[in-house]
N, C-alpha and C positions, 0 to 999 in steps of 0.2 A: 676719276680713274678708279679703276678695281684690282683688287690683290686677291691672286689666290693660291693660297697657303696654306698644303695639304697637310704637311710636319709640324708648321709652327704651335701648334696651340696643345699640342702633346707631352710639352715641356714645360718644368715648373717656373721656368724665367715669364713665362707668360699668364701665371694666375697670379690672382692678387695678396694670397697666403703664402706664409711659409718665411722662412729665411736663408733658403738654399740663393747664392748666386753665381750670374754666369758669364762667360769672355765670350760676347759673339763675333764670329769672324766674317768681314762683309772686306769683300773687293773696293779696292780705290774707287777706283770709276763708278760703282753702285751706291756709294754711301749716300746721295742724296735722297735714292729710292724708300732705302731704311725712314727716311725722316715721315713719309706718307702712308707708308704700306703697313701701319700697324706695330708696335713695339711693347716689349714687357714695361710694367710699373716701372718705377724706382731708374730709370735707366740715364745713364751714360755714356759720351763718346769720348776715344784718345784721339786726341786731334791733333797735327800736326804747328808748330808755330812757324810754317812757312803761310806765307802772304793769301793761296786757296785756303789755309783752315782756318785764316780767320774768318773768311764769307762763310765757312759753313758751321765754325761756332756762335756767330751770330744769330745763323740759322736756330741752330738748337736751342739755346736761351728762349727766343721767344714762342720756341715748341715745348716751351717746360725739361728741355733735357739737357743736362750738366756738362758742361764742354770740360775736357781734362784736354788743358795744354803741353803735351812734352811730346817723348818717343820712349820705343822698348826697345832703341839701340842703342842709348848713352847709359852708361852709367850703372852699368849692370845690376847687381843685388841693392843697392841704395836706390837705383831709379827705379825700382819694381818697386819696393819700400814702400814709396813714396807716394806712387800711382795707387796702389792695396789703399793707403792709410788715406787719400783725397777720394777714393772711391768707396770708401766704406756704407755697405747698403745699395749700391750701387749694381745693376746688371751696365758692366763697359762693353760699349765695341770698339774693337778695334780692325784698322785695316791691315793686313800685316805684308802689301806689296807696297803702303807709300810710305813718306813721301817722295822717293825717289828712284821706285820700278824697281826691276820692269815688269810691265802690267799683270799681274795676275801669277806673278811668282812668289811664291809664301817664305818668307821670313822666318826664322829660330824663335825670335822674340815673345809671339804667342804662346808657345808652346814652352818656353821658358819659365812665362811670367805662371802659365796654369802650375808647374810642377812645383813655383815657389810658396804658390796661393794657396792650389787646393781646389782651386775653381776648375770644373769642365768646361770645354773649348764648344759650343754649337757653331757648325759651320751652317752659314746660310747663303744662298744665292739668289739674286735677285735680276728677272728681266724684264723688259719692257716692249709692247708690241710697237710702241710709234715714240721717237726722243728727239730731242737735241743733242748737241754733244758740243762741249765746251774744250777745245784744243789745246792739250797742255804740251809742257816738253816730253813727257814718255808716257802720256795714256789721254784718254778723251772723257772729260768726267760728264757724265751722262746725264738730261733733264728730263725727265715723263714729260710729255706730252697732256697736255689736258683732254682726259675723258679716257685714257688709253689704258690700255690692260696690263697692269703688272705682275706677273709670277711668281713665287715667293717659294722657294723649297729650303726646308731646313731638318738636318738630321740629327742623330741623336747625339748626346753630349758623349765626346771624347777626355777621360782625365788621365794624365800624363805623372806618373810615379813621382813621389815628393826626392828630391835630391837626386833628379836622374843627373847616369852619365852624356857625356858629349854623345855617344853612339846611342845612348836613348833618347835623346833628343833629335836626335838626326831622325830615327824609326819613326819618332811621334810627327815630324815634321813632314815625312816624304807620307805617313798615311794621311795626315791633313789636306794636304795639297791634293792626294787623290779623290777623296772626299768632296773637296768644295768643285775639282774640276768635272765630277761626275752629277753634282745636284748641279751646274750652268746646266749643262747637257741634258739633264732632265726638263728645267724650267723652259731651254728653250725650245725642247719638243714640245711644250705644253701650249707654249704659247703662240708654237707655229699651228696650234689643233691636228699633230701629228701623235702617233697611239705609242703609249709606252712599252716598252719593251719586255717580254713576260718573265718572273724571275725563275732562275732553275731550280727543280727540285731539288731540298737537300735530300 
């Protein structure tokens, strides 16, 4: 398979210096693409402890990549804590529509944990020209096809003000969402070999 990924290498979660790290935000359904498609050093996944994430922290172990068991919906400021202090050194991603949808609707939790952190949010989107799809109860988690073309759009890091309010986190969250659902739309223009869209003068 091939990845091609205009944004990703622009960002420092992807050289091998430095000690900046960062929360990449990768759709349920994609995260297996994340596993092939190229990833920063040092990396980490929040994986769910429903019955899929254990198949796909199995996966990551024997990809070299740190499975972090929990959620960024229990447990508010102690489960962020917690996550920071097992991820320390760590670039995590996370999904922030599982483990229980609906598909491709984002979550507060991202954007919570960056304002607790400090970390910026890279969203990324990931497609595929040929897959499988493995049928769950509220999305289809997706398998590359061998040999087939994956797209890969990621944009620049979003940091979300340390101790925001409910209403800043709502902002951070509805410009997130617009964000990841505009780099799909890119990738999957890219990888229909249809021509991007020209941007407008500022």
């Amino acid at each position: 398979m091939t990845a091609d990924s205009p944004n990703l290498n622009s960002y420092e979660g992807y050289d091998s210096v430095g000690e900046q790290r960062y929360l990449n935000c990768v759709w349920h359904d994609q995260i297996l693409m994340t596993l092939f498609s190229g990833r920063p050093l040092n990396s980490a996944g929040l994986v769910s402890r429903h019955q899929d994430g254990g198949f796909v922290a199995d996966t990551m172990e024997m990809l070299g990549i740190h499975p972090i068991r929990g959620s960024t919906r229990k447990g508010g400021a102690q489960a962020m804590r917690q996550l920071i202090d097992t991820a320390r050194g760590f670039h995590v991603t996370i999904t922030p529509d599982g483990p229980c949808g609906p598909r491709h609707e984002l979550k507060p939790g991202i954007v919570f944990l960056s304002s607790y952190s400090g970390r910026g949010i890279v969203p990324i989107a990931y497609v595929c020209k040929g897959c499988w799809k493995i049928q769950g109860n509220w999305t289809d988690m997706m398998i590359p096809k061998p040999f087939t073309k994956i797209v890969v759009r990621g944009g620049s890091p979003i940091y979300v003000p340390p101790n925001s309010s409910r209403q800043e986190l709502e902002h951070y969250t509805a410009r997130l969402q617009r964000e990841m659902d505009r780099l799909e739309i890119d990738a999957d223009r890219i990888v229909r070999g249809e021509p991007m869209p020209l941007k407008a003068a500022a």
